[in-house]
N, C-alpha and C positions, 0 to 999 in steps of 0.2 A: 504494500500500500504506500511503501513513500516513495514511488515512481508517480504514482496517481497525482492528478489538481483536480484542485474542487472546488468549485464555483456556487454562488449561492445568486440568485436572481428573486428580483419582485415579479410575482405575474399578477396582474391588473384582473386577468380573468379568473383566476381561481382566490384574489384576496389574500392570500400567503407568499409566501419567501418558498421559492424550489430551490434544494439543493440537489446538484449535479456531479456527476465525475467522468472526465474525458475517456479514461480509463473503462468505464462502464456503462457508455451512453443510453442503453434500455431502464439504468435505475436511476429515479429521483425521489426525493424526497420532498412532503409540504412538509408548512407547519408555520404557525403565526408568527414566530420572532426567526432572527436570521441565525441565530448562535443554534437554536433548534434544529432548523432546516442542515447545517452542518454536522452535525452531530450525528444528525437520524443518515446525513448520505451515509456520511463513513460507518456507518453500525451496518447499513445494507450494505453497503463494498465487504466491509470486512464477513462479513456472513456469506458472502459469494463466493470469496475465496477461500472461508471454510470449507465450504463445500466442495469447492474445488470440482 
């Protein structure tokens, strides 16, 4: 995961903060504050790569 960037964006249409990762373009994350939105990508990244 520390090859990964992560990106946190407003979206207008959904009212929340997306966070994103270039690394895993199919997963994003809402969520109402932006330190959220970061948190929840990397908890999904790193659960992907668990998984492996």
């Amino acid at each position: 995961m520390d090859d990964a960037s992560f990106t946190v964006i407003w979206s207008e249409e959904d009212g929340e903060f997306v966070g994103l990762c270039d690394a895993f373009r199919s997963l994003s994350h809402l969520a109402a504050a932006s330190h959220a939105a970061l948190a929840g990508i990397r908890a999904l990244v790193a659960e992907a790569m668990a998984e492996g």
